[in-house]
C-alpha positions as CSV (number, residue, x, y, z in Angstrom):
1,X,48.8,-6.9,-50.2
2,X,50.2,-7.0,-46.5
3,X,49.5,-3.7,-45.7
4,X,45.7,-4.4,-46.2
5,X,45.6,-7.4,-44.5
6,X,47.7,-5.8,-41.3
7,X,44.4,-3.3,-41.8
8,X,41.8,-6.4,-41.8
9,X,43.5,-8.1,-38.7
10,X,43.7,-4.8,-36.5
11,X,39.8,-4.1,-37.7
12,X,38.9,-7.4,-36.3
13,X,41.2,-7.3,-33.3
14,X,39.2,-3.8,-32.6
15,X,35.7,-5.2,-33.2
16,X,36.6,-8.3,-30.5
17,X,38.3,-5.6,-28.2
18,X,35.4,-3.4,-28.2
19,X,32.6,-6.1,-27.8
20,X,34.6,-7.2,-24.8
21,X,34.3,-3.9,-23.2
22,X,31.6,-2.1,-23.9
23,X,29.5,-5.3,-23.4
24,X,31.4,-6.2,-20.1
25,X,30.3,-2.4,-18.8
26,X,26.7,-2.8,-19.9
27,X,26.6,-6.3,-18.3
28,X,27.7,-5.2,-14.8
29,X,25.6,-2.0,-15.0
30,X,22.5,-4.1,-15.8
31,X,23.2,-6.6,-13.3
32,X,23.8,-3.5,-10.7
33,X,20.8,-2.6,-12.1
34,X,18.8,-6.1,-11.2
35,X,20.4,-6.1,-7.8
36,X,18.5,-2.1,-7.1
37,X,15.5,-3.1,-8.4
38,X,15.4,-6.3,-6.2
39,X,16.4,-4.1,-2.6
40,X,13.4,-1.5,-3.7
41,X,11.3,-4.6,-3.5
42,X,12.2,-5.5,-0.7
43,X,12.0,-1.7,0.9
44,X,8.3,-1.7,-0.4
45,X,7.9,-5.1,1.5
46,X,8.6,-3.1,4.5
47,X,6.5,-0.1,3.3
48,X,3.5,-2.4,3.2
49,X,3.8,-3.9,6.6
50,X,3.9,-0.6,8.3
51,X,1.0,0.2,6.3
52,X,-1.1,-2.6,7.6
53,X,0.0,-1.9,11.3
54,X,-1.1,1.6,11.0
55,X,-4.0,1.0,9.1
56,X,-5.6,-0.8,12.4
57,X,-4.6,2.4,14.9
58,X,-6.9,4.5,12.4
59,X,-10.9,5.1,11.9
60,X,-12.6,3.1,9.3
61,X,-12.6,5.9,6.3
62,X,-8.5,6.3,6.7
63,X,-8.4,2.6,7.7
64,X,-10.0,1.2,4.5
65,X,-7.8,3.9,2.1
66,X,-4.5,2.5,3.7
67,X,-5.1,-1.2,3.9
68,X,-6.2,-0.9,0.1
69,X,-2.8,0.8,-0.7
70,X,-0.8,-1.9,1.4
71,X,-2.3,-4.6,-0.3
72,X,-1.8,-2.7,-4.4
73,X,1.3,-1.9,-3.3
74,X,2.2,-5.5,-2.3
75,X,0.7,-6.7,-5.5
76,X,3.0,-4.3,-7.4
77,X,5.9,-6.2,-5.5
78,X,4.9,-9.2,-7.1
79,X,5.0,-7.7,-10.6
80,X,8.6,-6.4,-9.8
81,X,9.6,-9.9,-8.4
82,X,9.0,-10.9,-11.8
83,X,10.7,-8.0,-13.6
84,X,14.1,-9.2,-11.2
85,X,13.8,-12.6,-12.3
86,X,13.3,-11.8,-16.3
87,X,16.3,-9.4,-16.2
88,X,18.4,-12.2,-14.6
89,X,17.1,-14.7,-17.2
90,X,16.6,-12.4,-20.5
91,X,19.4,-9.9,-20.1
92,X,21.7,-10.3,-17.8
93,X,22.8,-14.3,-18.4
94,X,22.9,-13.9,-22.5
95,X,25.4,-10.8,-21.3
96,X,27.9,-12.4,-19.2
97,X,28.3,-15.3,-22.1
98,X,29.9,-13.0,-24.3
99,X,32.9,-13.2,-22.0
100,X,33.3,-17.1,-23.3
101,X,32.8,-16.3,-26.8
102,X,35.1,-12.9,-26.7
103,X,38.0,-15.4,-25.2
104,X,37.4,-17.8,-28.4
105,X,37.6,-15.2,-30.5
106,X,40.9,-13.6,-29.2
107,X,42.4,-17.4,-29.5
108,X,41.1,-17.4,-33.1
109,X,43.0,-14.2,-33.7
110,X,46.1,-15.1,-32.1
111,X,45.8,-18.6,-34.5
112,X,45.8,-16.2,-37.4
113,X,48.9,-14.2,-36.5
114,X,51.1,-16.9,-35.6
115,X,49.9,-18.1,-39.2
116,X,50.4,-14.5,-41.1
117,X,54.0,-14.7,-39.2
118,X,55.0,-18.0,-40.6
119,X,53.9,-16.7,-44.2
120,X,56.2,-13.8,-43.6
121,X,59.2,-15.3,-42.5
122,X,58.5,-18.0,-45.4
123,X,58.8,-15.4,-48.1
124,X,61.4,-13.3,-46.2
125,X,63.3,-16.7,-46.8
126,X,62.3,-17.0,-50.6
127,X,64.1,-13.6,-51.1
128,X,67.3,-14.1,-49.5
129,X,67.4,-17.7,-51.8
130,X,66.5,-15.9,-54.8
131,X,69.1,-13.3,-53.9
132,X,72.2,-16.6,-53.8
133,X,70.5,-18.5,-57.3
134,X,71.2,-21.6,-56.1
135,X,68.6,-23.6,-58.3
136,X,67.7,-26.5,-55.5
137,X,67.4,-24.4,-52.7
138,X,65.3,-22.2,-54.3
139,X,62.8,-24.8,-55.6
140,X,62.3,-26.1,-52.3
141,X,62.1,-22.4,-50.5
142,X,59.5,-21.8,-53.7
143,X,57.3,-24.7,-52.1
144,X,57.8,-24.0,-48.6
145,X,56.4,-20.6,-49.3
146,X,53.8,-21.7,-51.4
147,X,52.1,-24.5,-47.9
148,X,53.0,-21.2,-46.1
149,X,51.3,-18.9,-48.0
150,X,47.9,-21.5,-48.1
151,X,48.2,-21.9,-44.7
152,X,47.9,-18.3,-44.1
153,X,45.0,-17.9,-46.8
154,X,42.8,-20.7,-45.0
155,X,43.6,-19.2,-41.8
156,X,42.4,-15.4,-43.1
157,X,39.5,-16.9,-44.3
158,X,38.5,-18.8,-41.6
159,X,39.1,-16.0,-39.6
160,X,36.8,-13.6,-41.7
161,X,34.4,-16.3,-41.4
162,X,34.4,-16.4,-37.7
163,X,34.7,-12.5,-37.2
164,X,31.7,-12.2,-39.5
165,X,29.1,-15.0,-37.5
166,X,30.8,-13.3,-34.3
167,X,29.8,-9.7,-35.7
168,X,26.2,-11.1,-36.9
169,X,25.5,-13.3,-33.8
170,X,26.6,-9.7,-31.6
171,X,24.0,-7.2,-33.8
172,X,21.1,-9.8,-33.0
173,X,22.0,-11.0,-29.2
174,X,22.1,-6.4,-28.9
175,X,19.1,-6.6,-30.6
176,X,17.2,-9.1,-28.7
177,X,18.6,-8.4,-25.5
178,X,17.4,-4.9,-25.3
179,X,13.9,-5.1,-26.8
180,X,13.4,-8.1,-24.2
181,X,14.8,-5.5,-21.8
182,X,12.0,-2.5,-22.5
183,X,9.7,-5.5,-22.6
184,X,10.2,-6.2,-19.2
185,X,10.3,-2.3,-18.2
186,X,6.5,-1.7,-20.2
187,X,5.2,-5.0,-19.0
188,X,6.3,-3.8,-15.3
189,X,5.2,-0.5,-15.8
190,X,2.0,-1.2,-17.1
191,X,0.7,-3.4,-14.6
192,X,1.8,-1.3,-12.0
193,X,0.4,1.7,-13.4
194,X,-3.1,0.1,-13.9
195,X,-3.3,-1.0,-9.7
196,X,-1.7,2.8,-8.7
197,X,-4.7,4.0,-11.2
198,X,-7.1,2.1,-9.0
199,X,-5.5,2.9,-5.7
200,X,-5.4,6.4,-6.7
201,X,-8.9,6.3,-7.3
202,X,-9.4,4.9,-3.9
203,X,-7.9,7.4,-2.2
204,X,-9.7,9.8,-4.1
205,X,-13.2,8.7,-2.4
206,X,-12.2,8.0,1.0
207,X,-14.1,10.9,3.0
208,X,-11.6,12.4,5.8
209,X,-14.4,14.2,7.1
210,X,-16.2,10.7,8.7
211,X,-13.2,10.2,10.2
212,X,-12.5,13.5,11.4
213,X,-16.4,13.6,13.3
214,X,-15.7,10.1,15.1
215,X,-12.4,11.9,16.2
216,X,-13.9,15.1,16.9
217,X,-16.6,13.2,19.0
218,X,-14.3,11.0,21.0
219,X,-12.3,14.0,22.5
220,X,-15.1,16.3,22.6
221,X,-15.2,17.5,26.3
222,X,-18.0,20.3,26.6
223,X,-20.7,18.1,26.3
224,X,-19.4,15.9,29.3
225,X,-18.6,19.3,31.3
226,X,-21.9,20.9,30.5
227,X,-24.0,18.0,31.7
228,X,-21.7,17.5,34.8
229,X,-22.8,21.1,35.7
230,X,-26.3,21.1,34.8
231,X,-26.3,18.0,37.4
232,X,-26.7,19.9,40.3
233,X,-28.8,22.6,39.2
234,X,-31.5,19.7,38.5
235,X,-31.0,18.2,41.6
236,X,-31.4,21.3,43.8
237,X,-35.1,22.2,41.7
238,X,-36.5,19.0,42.2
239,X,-35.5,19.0,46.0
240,X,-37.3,22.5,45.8
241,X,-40.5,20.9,44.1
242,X,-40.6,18.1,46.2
243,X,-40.4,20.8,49.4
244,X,-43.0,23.2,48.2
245,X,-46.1,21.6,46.8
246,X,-48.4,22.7,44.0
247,X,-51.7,24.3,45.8
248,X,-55.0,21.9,44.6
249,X,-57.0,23.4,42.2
250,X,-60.0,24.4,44.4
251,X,-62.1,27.4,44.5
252,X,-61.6,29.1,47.9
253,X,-65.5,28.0,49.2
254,X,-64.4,24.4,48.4
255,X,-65.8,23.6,45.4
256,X,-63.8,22.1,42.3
257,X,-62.5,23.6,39.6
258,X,-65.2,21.8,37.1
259,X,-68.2,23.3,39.3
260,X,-66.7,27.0,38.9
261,X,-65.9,26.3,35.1
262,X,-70.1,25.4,35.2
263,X,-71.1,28.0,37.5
264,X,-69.3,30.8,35.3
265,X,-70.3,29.9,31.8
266,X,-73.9,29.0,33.0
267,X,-74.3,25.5,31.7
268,X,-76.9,23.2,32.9
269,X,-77.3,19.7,31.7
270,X,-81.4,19.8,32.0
271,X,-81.1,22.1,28.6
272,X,-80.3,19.1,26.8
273,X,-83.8,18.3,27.4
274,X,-85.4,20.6,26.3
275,X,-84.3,20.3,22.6
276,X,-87.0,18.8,20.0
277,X,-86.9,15.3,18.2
278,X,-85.6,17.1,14.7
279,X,-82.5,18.1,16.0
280,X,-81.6,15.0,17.8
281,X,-82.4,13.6,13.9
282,X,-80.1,15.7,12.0
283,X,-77.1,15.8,14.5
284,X,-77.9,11.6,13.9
285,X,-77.3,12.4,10.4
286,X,-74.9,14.6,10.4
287,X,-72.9,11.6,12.9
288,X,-73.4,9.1,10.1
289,X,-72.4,11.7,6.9
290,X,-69.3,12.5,9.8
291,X,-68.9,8.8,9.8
292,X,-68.8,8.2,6.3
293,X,-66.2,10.9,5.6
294,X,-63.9,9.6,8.9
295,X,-63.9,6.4,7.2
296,X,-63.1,7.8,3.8
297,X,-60.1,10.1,5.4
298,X,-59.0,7.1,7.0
299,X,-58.4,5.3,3.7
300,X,-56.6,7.7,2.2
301,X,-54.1,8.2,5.1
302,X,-53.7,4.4,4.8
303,X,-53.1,4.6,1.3
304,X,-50.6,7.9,1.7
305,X,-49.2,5.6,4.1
306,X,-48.5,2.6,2.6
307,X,-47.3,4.9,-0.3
308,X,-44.7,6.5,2.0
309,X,-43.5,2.9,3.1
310,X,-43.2,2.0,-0.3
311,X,-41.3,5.3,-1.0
312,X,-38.6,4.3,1.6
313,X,-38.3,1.0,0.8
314,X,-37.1,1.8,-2.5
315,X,-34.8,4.3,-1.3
316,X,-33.4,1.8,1.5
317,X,-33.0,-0.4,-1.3
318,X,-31.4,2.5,-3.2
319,X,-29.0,3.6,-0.5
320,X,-28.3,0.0,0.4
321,X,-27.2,-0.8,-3.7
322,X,-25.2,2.6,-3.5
323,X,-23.3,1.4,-0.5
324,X,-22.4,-2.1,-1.7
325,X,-21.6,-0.5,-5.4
326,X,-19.5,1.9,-3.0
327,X,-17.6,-0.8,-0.9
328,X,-16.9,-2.6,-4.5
329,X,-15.2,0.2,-5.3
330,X,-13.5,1.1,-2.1
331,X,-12.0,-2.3,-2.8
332,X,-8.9,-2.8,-3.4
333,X,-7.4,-3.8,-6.8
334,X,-5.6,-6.4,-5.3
335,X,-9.0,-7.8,-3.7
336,X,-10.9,-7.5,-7.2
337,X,-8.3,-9.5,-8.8
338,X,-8.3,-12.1,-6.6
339,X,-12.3,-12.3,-6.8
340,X,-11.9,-12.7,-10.8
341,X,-9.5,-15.6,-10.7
342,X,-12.3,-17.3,-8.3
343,X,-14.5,-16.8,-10.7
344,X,-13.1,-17.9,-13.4
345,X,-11.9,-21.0,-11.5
């Protein structure tokens, strides 16, 4: 019988010695852990503000792309301030109480053996009297070992009772402790990997090469050279101009350049005279049919044209909903998230 109960006691002495250290490890790791996750917080604090600062030495294209990573990034500093605070609360706190309950149960244990001893040395008595026969003294040994031996059976079984709520309460604290821990890593992780989607996106359209032709135009010098040498060159010609005049256009007898022109090709006005009624008649008509079509061009231009207008006017109104769907999306998620809870306010 003893030897199975020495077995029980060392079993339970082994399950309270084990939960005390194994749990106590765990407990300081996590907390270790909590005290990490709250200095990477406050490192990507830092990250973000160096982020904003050099988001305003840049061009708009890079300028936009890193502003709308600083503020993600800040917003995913908020998600782990959160994560800090439910690993302090969910599962580092319930940890460090098991060193209260593993100290009750020690004292329980200790209870027990100084129980189990006095049963021992009771029956350890009980032999030596039945070894004498005295017939008094080993009545009242009989019943001293009997309130010793109760004694030590209410104590074992208060003790297997306690071991056993101490072993059940353990399995479910594990239990809940670490699926409120992954709870807190996939909440964490979730979240931030739906604003690092976005900002990744973000990235992904910002167009370097804007940037780069505002750069390449600010520190573009042949331009500047060029028309500081061509300067000069314009100057000198015009003084030239301005010093050697043009000739008039006159023949060399002094008459004008329209009388030659008349001379040469023969023209004399008095032919006009000399045409009949009938033609002046059907050049008449052929003013008014010449009329009549100019007029007829001229709506059609003004129709081509006010279809043209209309043409760019949609695609003004095109480009202009492309660019305001585009600077939607060049926003950040941080920015988006804020506009929701506005709205739904």
């Amino acid at each position: 019988m003893w030897p199975s109960r020495d077995v029980q006691v060392k079993s339970m002495e082994q399950t309270v010695r084990y939960a005390e250290k194994y749990l106590g490890e765990i407990c300081s790791l996590l907390a270790s852990y909590t005290r990490k996750t709250a200095k990477l917080r406050d490192k990507a604090d830092l990250l973000v503000v160096q982020l904003f600062d050099f988001s305003n030495t840049e061009d708009p294209e890079l300028q936009v792309g890193l502003k709308n990573l600083a503020e993600d990034l800040a917003m995913v500093q908020d998600y782990r301030q959160a994560q800090v605070e439910r690993l302090e609360t969910r599962v580092v706190a319930p940890l460090k109480a098991y060193g209260d309950i593993v100290k009750n149960k020690r004292a329980d244990l200790k209870k027990f053996n100084t129980d189990l001893n006095r049963e021992l040395k009771e029956l350890q008595k009980l032999e030596k009297i039945r070894l004498r026969n005295p017939a008094d003294r080993q009545s009242i040994a009989e019943v001293n070992a009997q309130k010793a031996s109760n004694n030590a059976q209410r104590s074992v079984r208060q003790l297997e009772e306690t071991i056993t709520d101490f072993q059940r309460q353990k399995l479910e604290d594990i239990k809940r402790i670490f699926t409120d821990f992954v709870t807190v890593e996939m909440l964490f992780h979730a979240k931030a990997l739906e604003v690092y989607t976005h900002t990744y996106h973000n990235l992904e359209a910002m167009n370097t090469q804007k940037d780069l032709e505002l750069f390449s135009g600010r520190i573009k010098m042949s331009d500047s050279l060029a028309g500081r040498l061509d300067t000069p060159l314009s100057s000198y010609s015009s003084s030239l101009i301005n010093h050697y005049p043009s000739p008039p256009l006159t023949s060399p007898k002094g008459h004008s350049l329209r009388s030659t022109l008349a001379s040469t090709t023969g023209h004399n006005p008095r032919q006009h005279r000399q045409y009949p009624a009938t033609a002046r008649r059907s050049r008449s008509t052929l003013q008014r049919q010449g009329g009549m079509e100019e007029g007829e061009e001229e709506e059609q231009e003004r129709e081509e044209e006010d279809e043209e207008e209309e043409e760019e006017e949609e695609e003004e109104m095109y480009e202009s909903e492309e660019e305001e769907g585009q600077q939607t999306s060049r926003q950040s998620y941080a920015a988006q998230y804020a506009e929701i809870r506005r709205w739904q306010k």
